[in-house]
C-alpha positions as CSV (number, residue, x, y, z in Angstrom):
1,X,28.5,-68.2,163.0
2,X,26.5,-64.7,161.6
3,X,27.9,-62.8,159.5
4,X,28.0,-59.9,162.5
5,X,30.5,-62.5,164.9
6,X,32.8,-63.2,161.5
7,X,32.7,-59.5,160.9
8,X,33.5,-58.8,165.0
9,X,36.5,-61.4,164.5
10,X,37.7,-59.3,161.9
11,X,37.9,-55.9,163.6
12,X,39.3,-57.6,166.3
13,X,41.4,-59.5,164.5
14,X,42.9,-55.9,163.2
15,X,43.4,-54.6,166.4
16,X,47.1,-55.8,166.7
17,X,47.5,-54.5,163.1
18,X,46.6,-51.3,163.6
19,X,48.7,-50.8,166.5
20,X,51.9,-51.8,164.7
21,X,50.8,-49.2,162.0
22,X,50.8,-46.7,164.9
23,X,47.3,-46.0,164.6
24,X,45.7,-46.4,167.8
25,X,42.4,-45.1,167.5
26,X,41.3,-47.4,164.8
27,X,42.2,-50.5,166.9
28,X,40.1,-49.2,169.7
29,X,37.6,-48.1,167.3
30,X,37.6,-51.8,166.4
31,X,37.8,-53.5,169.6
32,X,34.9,-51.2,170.7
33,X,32.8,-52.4,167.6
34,X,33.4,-55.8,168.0
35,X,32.3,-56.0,171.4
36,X,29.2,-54.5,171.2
37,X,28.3,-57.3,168.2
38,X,29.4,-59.6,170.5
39,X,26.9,-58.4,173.2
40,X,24.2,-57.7,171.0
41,X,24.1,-61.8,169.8
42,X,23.3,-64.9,171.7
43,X,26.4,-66.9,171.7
44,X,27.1,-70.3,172.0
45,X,29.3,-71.7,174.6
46,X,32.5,-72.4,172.4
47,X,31.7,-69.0,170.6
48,X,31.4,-67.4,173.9
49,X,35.4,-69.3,174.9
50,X,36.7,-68.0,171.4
51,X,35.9,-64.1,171.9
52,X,36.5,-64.2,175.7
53,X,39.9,-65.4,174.8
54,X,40.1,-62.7,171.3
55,X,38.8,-59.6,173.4
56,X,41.7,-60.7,176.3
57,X,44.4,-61.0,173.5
58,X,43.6,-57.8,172.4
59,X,42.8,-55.8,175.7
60,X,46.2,-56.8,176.2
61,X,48.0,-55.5,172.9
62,X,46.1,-52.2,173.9
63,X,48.1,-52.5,177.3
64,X,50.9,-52.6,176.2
65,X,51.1,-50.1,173.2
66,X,53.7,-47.1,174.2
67,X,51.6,-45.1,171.6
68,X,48.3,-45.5,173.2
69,X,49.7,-45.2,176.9
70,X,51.1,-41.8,176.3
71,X,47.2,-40.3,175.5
72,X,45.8,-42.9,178.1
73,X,47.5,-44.2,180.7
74,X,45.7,-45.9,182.3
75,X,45.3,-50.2,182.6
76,X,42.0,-51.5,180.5
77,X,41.1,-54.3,182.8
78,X,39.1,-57.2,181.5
79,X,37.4,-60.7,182.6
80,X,34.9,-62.7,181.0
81,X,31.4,-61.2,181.7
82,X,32.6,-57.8,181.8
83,X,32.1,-56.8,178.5
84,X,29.5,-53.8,179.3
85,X,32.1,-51.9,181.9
86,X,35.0,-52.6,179.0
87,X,33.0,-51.2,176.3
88,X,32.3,-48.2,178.4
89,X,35.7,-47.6,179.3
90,X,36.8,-48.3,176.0
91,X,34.2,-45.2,174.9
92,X,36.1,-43.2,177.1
93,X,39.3,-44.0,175.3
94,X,37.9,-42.8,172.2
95,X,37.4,-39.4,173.2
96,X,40.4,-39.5,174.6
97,X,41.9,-39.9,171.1
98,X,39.5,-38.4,168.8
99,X,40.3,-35.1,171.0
100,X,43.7,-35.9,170.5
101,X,43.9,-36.6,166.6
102,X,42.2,-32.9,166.8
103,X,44.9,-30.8,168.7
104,X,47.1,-32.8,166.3
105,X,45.6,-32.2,163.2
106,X,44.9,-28.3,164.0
107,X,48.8,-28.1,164.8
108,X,49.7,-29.8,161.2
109,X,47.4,-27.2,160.2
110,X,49.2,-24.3,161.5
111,X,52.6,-25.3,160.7
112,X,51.5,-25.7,157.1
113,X,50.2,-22.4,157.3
114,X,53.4,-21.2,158.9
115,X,55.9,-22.9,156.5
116,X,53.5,-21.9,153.4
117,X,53.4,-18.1,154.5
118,X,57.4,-18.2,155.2
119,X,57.8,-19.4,152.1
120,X,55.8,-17.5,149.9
121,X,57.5,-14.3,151.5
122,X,61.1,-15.8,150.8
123,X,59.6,-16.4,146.9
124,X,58.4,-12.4,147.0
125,X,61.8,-11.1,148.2
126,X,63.4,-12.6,145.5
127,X,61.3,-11.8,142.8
128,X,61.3,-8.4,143.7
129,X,65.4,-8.6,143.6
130,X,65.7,-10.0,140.5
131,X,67.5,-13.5,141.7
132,X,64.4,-15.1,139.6
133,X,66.7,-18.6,139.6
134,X,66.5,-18.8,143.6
135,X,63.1,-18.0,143.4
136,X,62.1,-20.6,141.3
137,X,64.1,-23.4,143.0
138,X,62.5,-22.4,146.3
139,X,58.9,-22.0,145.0
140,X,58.9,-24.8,143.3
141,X,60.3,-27.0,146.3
142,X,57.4,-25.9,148.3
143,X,54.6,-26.5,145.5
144,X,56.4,-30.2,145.9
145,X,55.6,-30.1,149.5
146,X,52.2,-29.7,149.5
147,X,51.2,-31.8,146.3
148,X,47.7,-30.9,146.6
149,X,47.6,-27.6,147.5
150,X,46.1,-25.7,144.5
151,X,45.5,-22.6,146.4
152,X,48.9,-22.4,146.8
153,X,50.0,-22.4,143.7
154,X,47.5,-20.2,142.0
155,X,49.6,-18.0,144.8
156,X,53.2,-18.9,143.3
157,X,51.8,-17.8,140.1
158,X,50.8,-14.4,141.3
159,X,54.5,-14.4,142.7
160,X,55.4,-14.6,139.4
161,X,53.0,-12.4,137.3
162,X,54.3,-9.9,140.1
163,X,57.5,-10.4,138.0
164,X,56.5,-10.8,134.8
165,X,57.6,-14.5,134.7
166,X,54.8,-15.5,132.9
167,X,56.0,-18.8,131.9
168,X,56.6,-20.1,135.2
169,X,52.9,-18.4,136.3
170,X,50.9,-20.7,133.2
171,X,52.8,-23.8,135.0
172,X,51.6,-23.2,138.3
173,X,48.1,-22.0,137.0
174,X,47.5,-25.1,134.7
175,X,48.8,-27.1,138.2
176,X,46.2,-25.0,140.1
177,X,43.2,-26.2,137.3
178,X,44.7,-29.6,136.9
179,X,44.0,-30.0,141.0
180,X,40.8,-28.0,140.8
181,X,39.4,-27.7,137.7
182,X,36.0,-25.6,138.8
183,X,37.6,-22.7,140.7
184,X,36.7,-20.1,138.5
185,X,39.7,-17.7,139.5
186,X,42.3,-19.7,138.0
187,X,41.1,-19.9,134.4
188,X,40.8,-15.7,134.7
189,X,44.0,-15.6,135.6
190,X,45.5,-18.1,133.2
191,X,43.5,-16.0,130.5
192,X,45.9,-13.3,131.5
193,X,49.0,-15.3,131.5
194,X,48.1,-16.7,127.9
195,X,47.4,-13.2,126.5
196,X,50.7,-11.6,127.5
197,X,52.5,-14.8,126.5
198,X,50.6,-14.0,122.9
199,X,49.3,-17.8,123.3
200,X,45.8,-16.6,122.3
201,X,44.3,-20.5,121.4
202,X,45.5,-21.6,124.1
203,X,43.4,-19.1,125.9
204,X,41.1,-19.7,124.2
205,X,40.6,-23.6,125.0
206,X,40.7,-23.0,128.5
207,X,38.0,-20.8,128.6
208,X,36.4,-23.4,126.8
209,X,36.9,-25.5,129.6
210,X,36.0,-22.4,132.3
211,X,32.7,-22.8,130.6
212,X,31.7,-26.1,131.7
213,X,31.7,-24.9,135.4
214,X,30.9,-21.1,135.4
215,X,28.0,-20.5,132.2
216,X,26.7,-17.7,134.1
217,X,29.8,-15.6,134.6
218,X,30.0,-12.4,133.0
219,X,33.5,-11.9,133.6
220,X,34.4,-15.4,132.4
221,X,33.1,-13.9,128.9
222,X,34.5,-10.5,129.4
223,X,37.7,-11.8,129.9
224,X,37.7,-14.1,126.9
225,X,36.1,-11.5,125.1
226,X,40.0,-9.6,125.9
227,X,41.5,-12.4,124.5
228,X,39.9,-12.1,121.2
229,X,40.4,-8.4,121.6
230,X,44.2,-9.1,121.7
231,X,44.0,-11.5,119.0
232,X,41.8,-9.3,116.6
233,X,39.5,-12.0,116.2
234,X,36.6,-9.1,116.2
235,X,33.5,-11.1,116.1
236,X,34.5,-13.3,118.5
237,X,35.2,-10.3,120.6
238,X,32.0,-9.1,119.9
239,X,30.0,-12.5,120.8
240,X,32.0,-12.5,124.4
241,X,31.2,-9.1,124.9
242,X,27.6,-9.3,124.1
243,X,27.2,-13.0,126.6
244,X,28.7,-10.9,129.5
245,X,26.2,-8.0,128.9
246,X,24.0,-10.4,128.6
247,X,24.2,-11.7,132.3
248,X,25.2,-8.2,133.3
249,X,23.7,-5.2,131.5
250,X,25.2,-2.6,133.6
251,X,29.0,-4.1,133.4
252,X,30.4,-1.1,131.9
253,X,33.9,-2.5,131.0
254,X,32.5,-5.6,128.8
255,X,30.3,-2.7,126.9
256,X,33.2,-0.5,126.2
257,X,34.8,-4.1,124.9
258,X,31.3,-4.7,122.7
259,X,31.8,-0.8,121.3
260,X,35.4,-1.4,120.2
261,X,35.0,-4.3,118.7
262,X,32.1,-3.3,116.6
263,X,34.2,-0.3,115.2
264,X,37.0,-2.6,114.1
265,X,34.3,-4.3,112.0
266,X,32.7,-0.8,110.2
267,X,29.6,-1.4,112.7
268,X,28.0,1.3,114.7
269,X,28.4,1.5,118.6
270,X,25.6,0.7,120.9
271,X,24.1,2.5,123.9
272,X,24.4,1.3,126.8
C-alpha cells in the first residue's frame, strides 16, 4: 500500500475521533481528504473492499452526529462508486461549517470584548472610590480569565497608575512584557512605574531589554534618559538624552533633558 492510502486510512481512521471530541469539521475535513487520495490512486480489488467498507463506516458516524446535524441536516448518502458526488457534497459540508466556526468565533469575540469592557469599568469605579481591595480582587480575576491577553493588562495597569497603586501596575506591566516582550509601550510605561516606585535599576534593566526590540526609538532613550534624571546618575542622563536627539534632533523635551543634565555636571548647555 502507498504511503498516500496508509495516510487516507489514517484521516479516516480519525473521523470517529474527532466527532467524539466534538469537533466536526476536522472529521469532515478528513473524510473529504481521504477520499480524494483514494480517487486519485489505482486501487486493487481488496484495497478497493477495505475503503468502500472505511468511507461507509464513516459516512455513517457523520450521520449520526447530533453536533454535525444541527449545522447540516441533511443525510450524506453513499455506495461504492460514488465517491466523486460524496466528495462534492462533503465540500458543501465544509462551508457549511467553516461559515459556521466564523459566526462562532466573531461572537466569542464580542463577548470577550463585552466582559473585558464591563470589567475594566467595574475596576475604574473602584479605584476612583478608594475600595482599592475590591478592585484588585476583581481585576485580577479577569487578567486570570484571559491568560494571554497582554493588552489587557497593560490596561489594568493604567487602572492602577490612575490610582497611584503602583505596585500592583509593575505586576500587570512585567505580565504585559512577559506575554509580549516587543510592544514598545509597556517598557515606557513600566519605566514610569519603576521611577515613582524609586526602583531606578530596575528601570534601568528593562530598558535594557526595550532595546533589543526598539534601537531606533527616541522616546525609548528619552524616557530612560528620566530615569537617570531621577536617579542623578548625570552622565548617563546625558548619553540617553544625546541617543534620542540623535534619532530626533528637533524632540525638544529630550534637549531640555540633555541641558539639565549637563548643568548638574558644571558643563555648558547646548543649542538646540
Amino acid at each position: 500500500m502507498s504511503a498516500e492510502l496508509t495516510k487516507a486510512r489514517s484521516q479516516i481512521n480519525k473521523v470517529g475521533t474527532f466527532l467524539k471530541q466534538a469537533k466536526p469539521l476536522p472529521a469532515v475535513s478528513a473524510l473529504y481528504e481521504a477520499i480524494g487520495a483514494v480517487m486519485r490512486t489505482q486501487l486493487m480489488k481488496s484495497e478497493k473492499e477495505e475503503f468502500t467498507k472505511l468511507i461507509t463506516d464513516a459516512v455513517l458516524l457523520l450521520n449520526g452526529d447530533r453536533n454535525l446535524r444541527k449545522i447540516y441536516p441533511l443525510i450524506l448518502n453513499y455506495t461504492p462508486g460514488s465517491e466523486r458526488e460524496l466528495v462534492e457534497t462533503l465540500m458543501g459540508v465544509l462551508s457549511e461549517l467553516q461559515a459556521t466556526a466564523v459566526e462562532e468565533a466573531k461572537d466569542l469575540i464580542a463577548d470577550k470584548e463585552q466582559r473585558i469592557e464591563k470589567g475594566l469599568a467595574e475596576g475604574k469605579l473602584l479605584i476612583e472610590t478608594k475600595r482599592f481591595d475590591e478592585a484588585r480582587i476583581l481585576l485580577e480575576k479577569l487578567a486570570r480569565e484571559f491568560p494571554h491577553d497582554s493588552d489587557l493588562r497593560a490596561r489594568i495597569a493604567e487602572l492602577f497608575i490612575g490610582g497611584e497603586l503602583f505596585e500592583e501596575a509593575f505586576t500587570f506591566l512585567d505580565e504585559a512584557i512577559g506575554l509580549s516582550p516587543d510592544q514598545i509601550r509597556h517598557y515606557n510605561r513600566i519605566g514610569i512605574v519603576l521611577r515613582k516606585l524609586h526602583k531606578y535599576e530596575i528601570a534601568e534593566k528593562y530598558f535594557m531589554r526595550a532595546v533589543e526590540y526598539a534601537k531606533s526609538d527616541p522616546n525609548l532613550y528619552f524616557n530612560l534618559g528620566r530615569v537617570y534624571l531621577d536617579w542623578q546618575r548625570w552622565e548617563k542622563a546625558e548619553k540617553a538624552s544625546r541617543l534620542a536627539l540623535r534619532l530626533a534632533p528637533s524632540f525638544v523635551e529630550a534637549q531640555k533633558l540633555l541641558n539639565f543634565s549637563l548643568k548638574k555636571q558644571g558643563k555648558e548647555p547646548e543649542p538646540a
